[in-house]
N, C-alpha and C positions, 0 to 999 in steps of 0.2 A: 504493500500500500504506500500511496506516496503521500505529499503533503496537500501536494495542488488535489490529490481528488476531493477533500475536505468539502469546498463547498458544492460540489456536484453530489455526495453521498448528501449533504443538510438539504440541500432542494428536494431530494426526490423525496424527503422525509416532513421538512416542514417549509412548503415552499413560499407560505406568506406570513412568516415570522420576522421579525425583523432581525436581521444580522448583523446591522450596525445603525445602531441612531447617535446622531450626530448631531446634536443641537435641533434644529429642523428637517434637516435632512434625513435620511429611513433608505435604506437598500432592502429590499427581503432576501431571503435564501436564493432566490429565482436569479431576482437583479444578481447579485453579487456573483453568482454560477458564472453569467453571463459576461457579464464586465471582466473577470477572470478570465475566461475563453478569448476574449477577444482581444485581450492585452498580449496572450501568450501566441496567438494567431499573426500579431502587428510584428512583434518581436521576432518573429523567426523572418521575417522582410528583411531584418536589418541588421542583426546580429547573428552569432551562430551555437551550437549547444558548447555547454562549457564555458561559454564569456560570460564576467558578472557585470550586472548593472546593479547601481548602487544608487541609493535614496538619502536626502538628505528634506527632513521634512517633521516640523512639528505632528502630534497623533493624528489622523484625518481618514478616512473611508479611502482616501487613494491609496492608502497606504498599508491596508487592510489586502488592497488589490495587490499590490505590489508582494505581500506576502505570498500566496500563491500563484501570481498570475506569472513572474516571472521564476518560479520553477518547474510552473508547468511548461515552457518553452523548453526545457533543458538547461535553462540556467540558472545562476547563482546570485541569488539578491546577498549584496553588502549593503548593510544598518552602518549610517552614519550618526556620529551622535551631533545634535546638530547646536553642542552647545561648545564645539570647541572650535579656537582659532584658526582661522586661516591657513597657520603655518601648520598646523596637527591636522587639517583637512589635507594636505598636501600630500603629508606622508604617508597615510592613510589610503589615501586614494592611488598613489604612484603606486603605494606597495602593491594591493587589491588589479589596480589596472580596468577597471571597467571601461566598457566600451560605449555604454548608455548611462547618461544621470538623470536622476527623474530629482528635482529640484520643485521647493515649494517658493512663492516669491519671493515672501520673506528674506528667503538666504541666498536668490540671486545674486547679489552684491558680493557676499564674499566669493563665490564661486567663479564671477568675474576679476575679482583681486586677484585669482591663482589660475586664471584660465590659460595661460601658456606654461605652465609647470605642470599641469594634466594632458599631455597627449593622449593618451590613450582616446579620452572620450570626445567621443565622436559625434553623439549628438547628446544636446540636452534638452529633457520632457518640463517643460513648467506645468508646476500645481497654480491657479490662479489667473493671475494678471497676463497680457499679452507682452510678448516682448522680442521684437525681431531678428534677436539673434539665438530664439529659442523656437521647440517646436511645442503649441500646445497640449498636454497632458490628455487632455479630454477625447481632442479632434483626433491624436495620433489612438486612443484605444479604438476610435470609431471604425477606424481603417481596418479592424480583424473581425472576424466572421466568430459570431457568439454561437460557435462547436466546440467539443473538444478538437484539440490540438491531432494532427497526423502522425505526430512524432513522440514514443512516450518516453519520459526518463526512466532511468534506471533508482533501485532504491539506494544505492550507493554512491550518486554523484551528488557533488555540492549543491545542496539547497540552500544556503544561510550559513554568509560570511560576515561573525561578531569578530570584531576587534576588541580586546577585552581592557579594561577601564585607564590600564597604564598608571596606576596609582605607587607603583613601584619601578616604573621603566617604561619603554616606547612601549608601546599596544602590540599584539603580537593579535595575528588573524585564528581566530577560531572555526576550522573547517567542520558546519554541523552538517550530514547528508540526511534525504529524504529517512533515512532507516534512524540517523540519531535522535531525529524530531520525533518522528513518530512512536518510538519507544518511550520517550521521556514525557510524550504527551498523552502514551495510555499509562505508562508506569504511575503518574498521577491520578489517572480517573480508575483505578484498581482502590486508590487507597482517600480520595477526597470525598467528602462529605457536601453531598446537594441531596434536594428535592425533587421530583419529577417532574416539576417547570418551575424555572428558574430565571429570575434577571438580572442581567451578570452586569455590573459596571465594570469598566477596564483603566485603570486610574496610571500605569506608570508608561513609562516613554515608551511609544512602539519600536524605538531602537534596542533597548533593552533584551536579555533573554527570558524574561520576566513575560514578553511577548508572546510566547508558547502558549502562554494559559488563552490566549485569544481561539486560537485551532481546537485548543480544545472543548470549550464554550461553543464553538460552532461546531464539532464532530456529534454534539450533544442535541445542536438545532434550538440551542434555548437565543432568548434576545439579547443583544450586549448593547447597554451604553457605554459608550465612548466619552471622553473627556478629553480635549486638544492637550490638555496640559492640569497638572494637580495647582488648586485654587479650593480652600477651604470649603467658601461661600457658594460655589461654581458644583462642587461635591454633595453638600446638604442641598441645595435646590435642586438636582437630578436624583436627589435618594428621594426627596418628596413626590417631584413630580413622575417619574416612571415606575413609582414605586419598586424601587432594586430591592433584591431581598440578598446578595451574596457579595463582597467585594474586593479585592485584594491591594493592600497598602506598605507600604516600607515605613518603620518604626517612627521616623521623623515627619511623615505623613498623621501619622495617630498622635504623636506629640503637640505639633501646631491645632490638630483639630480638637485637641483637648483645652489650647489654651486659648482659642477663639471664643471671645465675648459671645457670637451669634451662635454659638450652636445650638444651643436650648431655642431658639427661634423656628425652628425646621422642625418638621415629620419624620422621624425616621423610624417609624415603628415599624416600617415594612422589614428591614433591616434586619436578618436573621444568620447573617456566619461575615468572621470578616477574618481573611487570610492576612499576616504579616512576614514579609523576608526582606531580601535584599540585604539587611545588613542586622546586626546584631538588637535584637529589641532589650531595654534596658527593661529589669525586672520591676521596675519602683514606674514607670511608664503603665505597662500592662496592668499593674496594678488597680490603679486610676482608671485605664480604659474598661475595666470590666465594674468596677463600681458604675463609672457613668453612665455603660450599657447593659444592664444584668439582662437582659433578653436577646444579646449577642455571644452566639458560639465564637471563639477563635482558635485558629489554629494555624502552626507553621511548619516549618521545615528547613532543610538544607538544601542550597544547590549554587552552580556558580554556570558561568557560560559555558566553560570549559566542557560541563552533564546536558548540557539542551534543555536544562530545568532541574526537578529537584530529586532528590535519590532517598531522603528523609523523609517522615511526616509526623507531627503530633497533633491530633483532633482536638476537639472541642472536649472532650470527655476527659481527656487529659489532663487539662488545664484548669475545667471543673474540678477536679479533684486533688489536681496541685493546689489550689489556691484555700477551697475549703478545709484541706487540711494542712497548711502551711510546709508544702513540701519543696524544693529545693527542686522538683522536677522544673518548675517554671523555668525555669532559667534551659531547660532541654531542649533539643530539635528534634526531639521522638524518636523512633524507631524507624527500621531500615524498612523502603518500601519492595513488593516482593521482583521485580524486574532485574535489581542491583547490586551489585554485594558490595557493601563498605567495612574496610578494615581501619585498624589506628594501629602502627608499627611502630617499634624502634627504629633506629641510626641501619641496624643491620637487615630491618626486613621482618623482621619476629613481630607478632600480632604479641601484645602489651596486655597485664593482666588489669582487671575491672579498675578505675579510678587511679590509671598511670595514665598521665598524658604523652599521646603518641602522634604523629602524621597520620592524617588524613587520606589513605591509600580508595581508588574505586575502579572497579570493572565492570561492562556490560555495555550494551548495546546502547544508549544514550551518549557514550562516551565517546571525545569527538573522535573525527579520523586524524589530528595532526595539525601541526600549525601552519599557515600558510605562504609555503616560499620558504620556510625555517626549520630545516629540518635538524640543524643541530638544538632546537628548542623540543620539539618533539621526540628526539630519541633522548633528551635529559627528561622530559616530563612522564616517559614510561617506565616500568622496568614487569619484563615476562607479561605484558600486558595489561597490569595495570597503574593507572595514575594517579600521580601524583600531585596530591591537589594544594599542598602549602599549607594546608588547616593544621592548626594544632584541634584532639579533640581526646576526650574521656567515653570511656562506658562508663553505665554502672553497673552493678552486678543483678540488673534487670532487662537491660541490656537497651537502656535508652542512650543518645549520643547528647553529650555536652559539646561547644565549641568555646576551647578554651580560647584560641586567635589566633590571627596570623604569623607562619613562624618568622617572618619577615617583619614583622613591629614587634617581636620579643625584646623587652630591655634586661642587657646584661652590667646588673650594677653591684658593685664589688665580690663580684663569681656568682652571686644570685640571680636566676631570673624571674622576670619580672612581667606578667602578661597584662597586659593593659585593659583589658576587658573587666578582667577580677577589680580593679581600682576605678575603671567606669562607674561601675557598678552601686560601689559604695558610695559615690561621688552623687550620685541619683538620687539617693536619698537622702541626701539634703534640702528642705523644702524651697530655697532660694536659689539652687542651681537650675537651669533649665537645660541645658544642654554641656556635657562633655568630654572631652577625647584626651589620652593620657599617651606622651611619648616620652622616648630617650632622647635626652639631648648630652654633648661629650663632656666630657667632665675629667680632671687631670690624676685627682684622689679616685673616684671609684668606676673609672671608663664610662661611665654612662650613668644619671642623672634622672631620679623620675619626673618628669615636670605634668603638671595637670594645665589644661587649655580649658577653660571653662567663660560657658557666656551665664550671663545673671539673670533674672526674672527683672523685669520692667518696676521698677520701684524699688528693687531692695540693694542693700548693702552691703558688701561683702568683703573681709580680708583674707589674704592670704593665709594668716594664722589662722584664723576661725576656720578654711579649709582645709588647711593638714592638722586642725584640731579634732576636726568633725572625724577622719581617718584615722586615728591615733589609736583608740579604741576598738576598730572595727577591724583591723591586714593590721599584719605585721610589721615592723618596724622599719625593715629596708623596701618595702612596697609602698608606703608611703611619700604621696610627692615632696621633694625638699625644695621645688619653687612652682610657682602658680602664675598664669598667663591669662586673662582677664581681655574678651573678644568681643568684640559686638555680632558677629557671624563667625561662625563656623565653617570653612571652604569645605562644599560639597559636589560631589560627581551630581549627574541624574538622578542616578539611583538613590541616593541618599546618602551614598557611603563620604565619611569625613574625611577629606585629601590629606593625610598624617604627613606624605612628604612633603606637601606645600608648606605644612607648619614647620616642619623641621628644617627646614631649607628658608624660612621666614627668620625664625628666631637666629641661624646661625647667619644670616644677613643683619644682624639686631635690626630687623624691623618692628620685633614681637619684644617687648618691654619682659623679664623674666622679678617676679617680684618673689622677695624673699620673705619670711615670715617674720 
């Protein structure tokens, strides 16, 4: 099965449901079949199987197309994230080499900034506006005949080329094939919790891998609202008005909408399951969220680009029952879903006994084919097949997975180390902190330094001592930050995830004031 057949199996099942509402706009299963057929019909005019076309375009119903319609051609859609510079779209796109850009207007401009450092692409599809040195988006799908395609892909060539966040180094291409998606998008509906009809809002960046759950929301035939972009106010007014009953958020997404004056203003009783990932939910966060929604199931999971989704899961039952009985599961990303096998090793490859934190090892068909162009990054990322994912993570001896962190932001201070999540954590629970990230910074006495990045709640006051006071008591002594960084924002990805190297690379510029206690 491949990805593009997706909306042609929802048509013949629910063919005037709507598949993407969009503000005003509405595609049904039918529409959407259709517009898919005939994008991948245009596409073989002008390109050939194998060449990727790459998108660069806030969320929108073209983009919905652009997921299946260009592999159902036989090619290879590359996700641009479209909130980086010029100079990172460059690289990105030389690496990738697309032959088609399907462009929203919005980010003509920069595209035109770097339009002679892109040969490859040949022609560019605008979303929108007319513009003469473009062809339109709309006119050029008209040109293909709403059949399927004459030519079918295989399940092993590239459907979906992620670039993965580069929060640690240049972005390295994630080769996901028809077979990795498809696995990672039933591996989830094996194990996710819906109702029989369902309204699925879609809330994080279509470029995202996060983006899987859209396929599968339509393999299902239920309705999805769409959201161009996450906007508190913009959220509660589509949970009112379409009445969504299911929705999925990144941690910092549930945070703001906890600390929005309007939310109590809105309907959201329809509102019955709300998924969170993307990046680590602080435990003192959820807490809050389920007070202020007790008639909301939640549940998450593990997964990164690299899986085509998620390989974990913990339900709503789970959570139930961590919380009513104050268990320490909360802080879990559940159990292994059945599709995938996840290990946690040692240095030498040995699977680590219950509550040793180990690597994050995964095998199975979700798992991508290799990185792309980079093969000396893909034969360091495997080993006998399987990968290697950079997590630190714990079982317990029930055999739920913890994620301790990234082994890449471990701080090693005087021979200890030091995971920055464990001291998030704590950091959380202080009623005046609203958001924080905790890094290494160098230090001459004990190589590395824990410093806390912390922004404030709108009105309160806060010292540096009073924060490694509040710690003192709660981690131990050298996990304790010895200086505190005082932000008004937070540098974050799309996703949500905290740009730890931007910080670190801020402070050792002293842009970032290091205040001591």
């Amino acid at each position: 099965m491949l990805l593009s057949d997706i909306p042609m199996l929802a048509a013949h099942r629910a063919p005037d449901v709507e598949a993407i509402r969009y503000g005003d706009r509405v595609l049904t299963y039918v529409e959407l079949r259709d517009r898919c057929w005939r994008l991948s019909n245009a596409l073989t005019r002008v390109a050939q199987p194998g060449d990727r076309v790459a998108i660069l375009a806030e969320n929108c119903p073209e983009y919905a197309e652009c997921y299946y319609g260009i592999p159902g051609a036989g090619m290879a859609l590359t996700l641009l994230n479209y909130r980086l510079t010029p100079r990172e779209l460059t690289f990105i796109i030389g690496n990738s080499a697309p032959r088609v850009l399907v462009v929203e207007s919005k980010y003509l401009a920069s595209i035109r900034q770097i339009r002679e450092q892109i040969p490859s692409v040949e022609l560019v599809l605008l979303i929108g506006d007319h513009a003469d040195d473009c062809t339109s988006y709309d006119a050029f799908v008209a040109t293909g005949e709403p059949e399927a395609p004459t030519r079918r892909a295989s399940e092993d060539d590239l459907c979906w080329l992620l670039y993965t966040s580069g929060t640690t180094g240049l972005p390295k291409g994630a080769m996901l094939t028809h077979r990795n998606l498809m696995a990672a998008i039933l591996n989830s509906m094996t194990t996710w919790e819906v109702a029989p009809y369902e309204v699925c809002m879609f809330t994080f960046p279509q470029f995202h891998v996060a983006g899987y759950v859209m396929p599968m929301h339509h393999l299902r035939g239920f309705k999805v609202v769409l959201l161009k972009n996450f906007d508190p106010g913009s959220l509660l007014r589509n949970v009112e008005q379409h009445r969504v009953t299911n929705t999925a958020m990144a941690p910092t997404m549930i945070a703001m909408l906890l600390e929005d004056p309007n939310t109590d203003a809105y309907d959201i009783s329809s509102l019955r399951r709300i998924g969170y990932g993307a990046s680590a939910m602080p435990a003192e966060v959820l807490r809050k969220a389920r007070r202020k929604w007790p008639g909301v199931g939640f549940s998450t999971g593990f997964g990164m680009t690299e899986l085509a989704g998620n390989v974990m899961v913990m339900g709503s039952a789970d959570h139930d029952r961590a919380a009513d009985q104050g268990l320490e599961l909360l802080r879990s990303v559940g159990k292994q879903m059945p599709l995938a096998r996840v290990r946690v090793v040692d240095e030498a490859g040995n699977n680590v006994p219950p509550n040793m934190p180990g690597e994050l090892i995964i095998k199975g068909d979700q798992v991508l084919s290799g990185y792309w162009r980079n093969p000396e990054a893909t034969a360091a990322a495997f080993t006998d097949g399987w990968f290697h994912s950079g997590d630190v993570g714990r079982w317990d001896e029930d055999g739920y997975l913890y994620i301790v962190d990234r082994m890449k932001d471990m701080i090693l201070t005087g021979g200890e180390n030091v995971y920055p999540r464990e001291v998030e954590e704590v950091l959380y629970e202080h009623p005046a902190i609203v958001e924080a990230a905790v890094i290494g910074a160098p230090d001459e006495t004990w190589g590395e330094t824990v410093v806390a990045v912390i922004r404030v709640r709108d009105g309160e006051i806060l010292s540096a001592a009073a924060v490694i006071d509040h710690c003192r008591d709660r981690i131990a002594g050298y996990k304790k930050p010895r200086r505190v960084v005082f932000i008004d924002v937070l540098p974050k990805n799309a996703s949500g995830k905290v740009l730890k190297r931007e910080l670190r690379d801020r402070i050792a510029a002293g842009e970032l004031e290091l205040v001591a206690p």
